[in-house]
Residue, then its C-alpha position, 0 to 999 in steps of 0.5 A: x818115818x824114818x829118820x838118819x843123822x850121820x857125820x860123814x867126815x866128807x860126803x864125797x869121801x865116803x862115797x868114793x869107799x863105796x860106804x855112802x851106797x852101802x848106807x842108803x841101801x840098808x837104811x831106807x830112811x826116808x830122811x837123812x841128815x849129814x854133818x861134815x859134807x865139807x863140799x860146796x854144792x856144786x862138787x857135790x853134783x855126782x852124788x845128787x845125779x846117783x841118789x835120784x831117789x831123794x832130793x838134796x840140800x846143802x848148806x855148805x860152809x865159806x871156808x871151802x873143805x870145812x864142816x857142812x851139812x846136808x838133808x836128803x828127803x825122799x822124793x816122793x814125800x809131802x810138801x815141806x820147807x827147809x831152812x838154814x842157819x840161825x833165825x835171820x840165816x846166821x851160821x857161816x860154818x853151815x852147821x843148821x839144817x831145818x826141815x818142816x815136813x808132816x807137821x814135825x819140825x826136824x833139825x841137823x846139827x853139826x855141833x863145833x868141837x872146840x878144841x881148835x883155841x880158848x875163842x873155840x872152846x867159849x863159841x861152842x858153848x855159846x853155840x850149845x845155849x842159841x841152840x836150846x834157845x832156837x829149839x825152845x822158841x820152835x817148840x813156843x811157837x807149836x811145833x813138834x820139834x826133834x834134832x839131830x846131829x853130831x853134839x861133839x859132847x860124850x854126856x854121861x860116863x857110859x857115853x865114853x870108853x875112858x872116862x877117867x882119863x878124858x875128864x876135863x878134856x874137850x868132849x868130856x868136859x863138865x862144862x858142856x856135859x852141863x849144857x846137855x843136862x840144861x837141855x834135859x832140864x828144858x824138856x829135850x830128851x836124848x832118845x836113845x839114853x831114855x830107852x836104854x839107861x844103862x847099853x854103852x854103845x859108841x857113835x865115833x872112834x878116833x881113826x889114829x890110835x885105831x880105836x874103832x878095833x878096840x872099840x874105844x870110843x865116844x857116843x857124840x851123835x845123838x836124836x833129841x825130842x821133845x818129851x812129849x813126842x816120845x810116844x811117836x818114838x818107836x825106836x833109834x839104832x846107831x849103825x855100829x858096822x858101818x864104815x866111811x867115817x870116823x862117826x857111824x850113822x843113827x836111825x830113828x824110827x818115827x810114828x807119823x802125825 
């Protein structure tokens, strides 16, 4: 089975540079999840009639234009389930996507920045605690639990090109790096870090200073598992060439059953 999780920064956008084509065509995940859609389903319909070989779901948020997320499955896969939001359906920014599907329990997650004001910056750490909190009680109740997503968090110093610089600073700052090692602490484990210590690789480059040429940039997309599922891992690429967006893609490559 394999897994993708790419924030597009606006799914019709990249479709229009021909990148969205480009992906699906060189990946051949049978999953994808996408963060910042920032489209309403309806305005979406071009693309669910072009890419019939999946079935599409958004969840989009009420503020038109803004954040979103989206799972796309292979059609020809087995039953499944998907689910939005927080239990009870709470998320107003459309930021959760779940999907139960081949006895896994998978999640897409577009984590908030925090940037926009102190009320911003105090929401994304709340939202770092519900969500280790909901993946706990998934993971309580049986189920084989991964997630995926962008986390707006680069967590180590070789997540970042200028780590000196950027300490302190939103992406960077102790504070939420304290939340993903919380997450470790619980058993989550960040898939491609535990395989590789020590490569830098980079998943987003700010397209204002041009970053992405010089390769200055930030690894903020990220697969979590549970640490007893590492074993089905059998490995995770971050698509480093591809274009569209300011994020690349990630694909993970899983054992099934």
């Amino acid at each position: 089975m394999r897994l993708a999780s790419w924030n597009v920064n606006g799914l019709r956008a990249v479709e229009r540079k021909g990148e969205l084509e480009k992906f699906v065509s060189e990946a051949q995940a049978d999953i994808i999840f996408f963060q910042e859609t920032k489209a309403s389903v309806e305005k979406l319909t071009p693309i669910v009639k072009k890419y019939p070989r999946y079935t599409q779901h958004y969840h989009s948020a009420i503020k038109a234009g803004y954040a979103g997320t989206g799972c796309w499955i292979r059609r020809d896969l087995p039953d499944y389930e998907v689910h939005v939001g927080f239990p009870g359906g709470v998320d107003p920014e459309g930021r959760i996507m779940r999907l139960d599907i081949g006895g896994f329990t998978f999640l897409g997650i577009y984590f908030p920045n925090g940037g926009k004001s102190p009320q911003a910056w105090e929401g994304k750490l709340v939202f770092y605690e519900d969500i280790l909190d909901y993946v706990n009680h998934l993971r309580g109740g049986g189920a084989k639990v991964l997630f995926c997503g962008d986390v707006n968090c680069a967590h180590e110093e070789v997540d970042i090109a200028r780590a000196k610089e950027n300490d302190g600073n939103i992406g960077f700052h102790p504070l939420e790096r304290e939340k993903l090692t919380k997450y470790e602490m619980n058993g989550w484990v960040d898939v491609y870090r535990r395989r590789n210590p020590d490569t830098v690789v980079y998943s987003y480059w700010d397209l204002y200073t041009r970053a992405r040429q010089r390769n200055v940039g930030w690894r903020l997309d990220y697969f979590f598992s549970d640490e007893k599922l590492l074993d089905k891992v059998v490995d995770v690429t971050y698509f480093t060439e591809q274009m569209g967006s300011d994020h690349c893609p990630v694909l993970l490559e899983l054992k099934e059953g």
